[in-house]
C-alpha positions in Angstrom: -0.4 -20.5 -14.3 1.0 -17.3 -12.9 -1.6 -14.3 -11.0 -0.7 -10.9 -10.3 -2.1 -9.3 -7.4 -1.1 -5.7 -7.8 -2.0 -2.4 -9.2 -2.2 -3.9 -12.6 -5.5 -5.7 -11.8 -8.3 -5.5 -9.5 -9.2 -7.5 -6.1 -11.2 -9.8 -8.2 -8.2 -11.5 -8.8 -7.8 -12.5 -5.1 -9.3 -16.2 -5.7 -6.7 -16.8 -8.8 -3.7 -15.4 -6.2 -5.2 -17.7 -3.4 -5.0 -21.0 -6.0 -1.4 -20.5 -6.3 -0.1 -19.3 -3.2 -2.3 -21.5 -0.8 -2.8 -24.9 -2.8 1.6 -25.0 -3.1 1.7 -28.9 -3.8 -0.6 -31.7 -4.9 1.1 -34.7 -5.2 -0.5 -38.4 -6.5 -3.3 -38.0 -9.0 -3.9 -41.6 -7.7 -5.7 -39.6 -4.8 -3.5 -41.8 -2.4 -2.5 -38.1 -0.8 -3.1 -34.6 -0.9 -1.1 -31.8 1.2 -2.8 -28.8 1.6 -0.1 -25.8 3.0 -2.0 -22.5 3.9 0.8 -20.2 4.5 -1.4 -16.8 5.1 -5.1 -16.5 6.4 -6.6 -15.1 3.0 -8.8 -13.1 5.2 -5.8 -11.1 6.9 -6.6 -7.4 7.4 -4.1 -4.9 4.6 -2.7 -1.7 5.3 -3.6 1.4 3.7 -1.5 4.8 3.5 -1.8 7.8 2.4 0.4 10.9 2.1 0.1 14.6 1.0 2.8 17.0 0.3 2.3 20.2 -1.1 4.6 21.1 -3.9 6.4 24.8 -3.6 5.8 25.3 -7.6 3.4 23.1 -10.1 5.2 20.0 -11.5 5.8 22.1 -14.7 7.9 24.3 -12.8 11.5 24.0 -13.5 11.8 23.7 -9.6 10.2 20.4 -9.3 11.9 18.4 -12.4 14.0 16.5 -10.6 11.1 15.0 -8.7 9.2 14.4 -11.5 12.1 13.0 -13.3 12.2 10.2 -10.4 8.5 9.7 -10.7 8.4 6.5 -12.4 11.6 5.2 -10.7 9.8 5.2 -7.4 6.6 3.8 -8.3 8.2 0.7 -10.5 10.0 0.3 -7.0 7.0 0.3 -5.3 5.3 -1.8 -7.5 7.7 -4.4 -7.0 8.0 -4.0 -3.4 7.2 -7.6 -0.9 3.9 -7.0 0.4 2.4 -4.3 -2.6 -0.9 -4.3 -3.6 -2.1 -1.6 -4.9 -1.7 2.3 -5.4 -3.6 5.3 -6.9 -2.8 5.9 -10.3 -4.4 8.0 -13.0 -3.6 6.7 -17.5 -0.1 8.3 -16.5 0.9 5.9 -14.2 0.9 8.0 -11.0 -1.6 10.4 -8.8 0.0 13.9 -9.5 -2.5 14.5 -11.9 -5.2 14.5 -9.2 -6.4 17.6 -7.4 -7.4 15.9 -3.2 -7.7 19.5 -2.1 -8.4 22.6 -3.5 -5.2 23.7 -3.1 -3.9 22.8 -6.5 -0.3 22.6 -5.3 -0.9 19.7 -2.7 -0.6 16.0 -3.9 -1.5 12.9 -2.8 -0.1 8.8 -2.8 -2.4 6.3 -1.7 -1.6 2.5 -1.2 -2.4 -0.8 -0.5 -0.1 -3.3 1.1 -0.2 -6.8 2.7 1.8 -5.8 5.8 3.3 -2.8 8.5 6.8 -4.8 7.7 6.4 -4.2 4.2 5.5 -0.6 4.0 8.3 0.2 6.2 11.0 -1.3 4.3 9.7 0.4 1.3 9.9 3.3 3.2 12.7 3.6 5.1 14.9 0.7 3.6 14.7 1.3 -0.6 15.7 3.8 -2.5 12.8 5.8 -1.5 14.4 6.7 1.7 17.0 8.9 0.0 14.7 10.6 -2.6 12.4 11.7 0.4 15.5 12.8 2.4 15.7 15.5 -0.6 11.9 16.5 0.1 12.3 20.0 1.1 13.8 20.9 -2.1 10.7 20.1 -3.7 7.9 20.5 -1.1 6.8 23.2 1.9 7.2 21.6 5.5 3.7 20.8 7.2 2.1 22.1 10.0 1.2 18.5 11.4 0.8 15.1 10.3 1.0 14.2 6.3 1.0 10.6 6.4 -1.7 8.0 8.0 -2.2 4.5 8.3 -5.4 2.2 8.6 -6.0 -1.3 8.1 -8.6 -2.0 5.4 -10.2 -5.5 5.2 -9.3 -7.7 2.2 -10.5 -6.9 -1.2 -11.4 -2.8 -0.4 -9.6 -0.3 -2.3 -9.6 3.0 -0.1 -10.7 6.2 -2.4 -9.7 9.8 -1.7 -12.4 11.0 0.4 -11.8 8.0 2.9 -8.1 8.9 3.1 -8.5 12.5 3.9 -11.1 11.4 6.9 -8.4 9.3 8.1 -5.5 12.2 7.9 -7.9 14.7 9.5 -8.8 12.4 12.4 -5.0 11.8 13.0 -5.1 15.6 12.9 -7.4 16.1 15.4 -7.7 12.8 17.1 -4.3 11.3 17.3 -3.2 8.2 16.8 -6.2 5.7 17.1 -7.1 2.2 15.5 -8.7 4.5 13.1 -5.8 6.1 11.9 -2.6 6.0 12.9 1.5 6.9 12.2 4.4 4.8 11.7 5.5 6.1 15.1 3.0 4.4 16.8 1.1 1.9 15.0 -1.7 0.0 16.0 -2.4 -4.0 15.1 -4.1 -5.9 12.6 -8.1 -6.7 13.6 -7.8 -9.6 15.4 -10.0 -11.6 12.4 -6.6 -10.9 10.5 -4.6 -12.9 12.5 -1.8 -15.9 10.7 -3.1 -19.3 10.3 -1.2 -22.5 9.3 -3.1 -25.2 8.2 -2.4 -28.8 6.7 -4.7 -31.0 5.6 -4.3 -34.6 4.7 -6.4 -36.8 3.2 -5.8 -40.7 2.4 
């Protein structure tokens, strides 16, 4: 049996990824033993993100086809990624189609993942690294922060509305459990901490 727990399904898939990733080995149907390995806490706290940009012509604009034309690239990279879960995505595979602001020419990504570690080597250690490097051919320079981070307990998908409150208070706030930068992060909820477990039973 092989689960998927990524933007292809929802959360209610969670008990079907815990089966396979938790319950590793099972050895003697004689019941003389039984080894139990948890590797994760199930109940460990994921990281959300979301960034705006806005776009200096509308993705039908000549100007913007080579960011379009990398569109898919990045997202199947993404979607691959150690540690994805999740990301908003419209019948077209990705979230340009949406309208966050009524600016019409700003964008948004929003995402799910199981770690900070994770998000930062997609980040800053893929092939996403260099296509954002060649962001200002594409999009205007912001007057403050774009991106923000929060951890989300397991299971809830963030929407829009949550993840412009989260921006805005790293606006006006700063960086706070509530939302927060790569620059300076802020930890898991303590609930989320590792746990290693093994069970044995005769």
């Amino acid at each position: 049996m092989r689960c998927f727990y990524n933007n292809s399904q929802t959360l209610d898939s969670q008990r079907c990824f815990l089966t396979e990733l938790f319950f590793l080995r099972i050895v003697n149907p004689g019941r003389k033993i039984c080894h139990v390995v948890q590797e994760r806490n199930w109940m460990m706290s994921q990281l959300a993100q979301v960034n705006i940009a806005r776009m200096l012509a509308p993705l039908t604009d000549s100007l913007m086809a080579e960011f379009v034309a990398q569109l898919d690239t990045i997202n199947a990279l993404a979607d691959n990624s150690p540690g994805f879960l999740w990301r908003l995505q419209t019948a077209e595979g990705n979230a340009t189609s949406l309208q966050p602001y009524e600016d019409a020419l700003i964008i948004v990504n929003l995402s799910l993942w199981a770690s900070l570690a994770d998000l930062t080597a997609f980040v800053y250690k893929s092939h996403h690294r260099s296509v954002m490097q060649q962001r200002r051919q594409w999009f205007e320079r912001f007057d403050g922060p774009y991106t923000a981070l929060w951890w989300v307990p397991p299971g809830h998908i963030p929407d829009v509305e949550e993840a412009k409150q989260r921006l805005d208070s790293l606006r006006t706030q700063g960086e706070t459990p509530y939302a927060f930068s790569f620059k300076k992060p802020f930890p898991a909820p303590e609930e989320g901490s590792d746990l290693r477990t093994q069970v044995v039973m005769d």
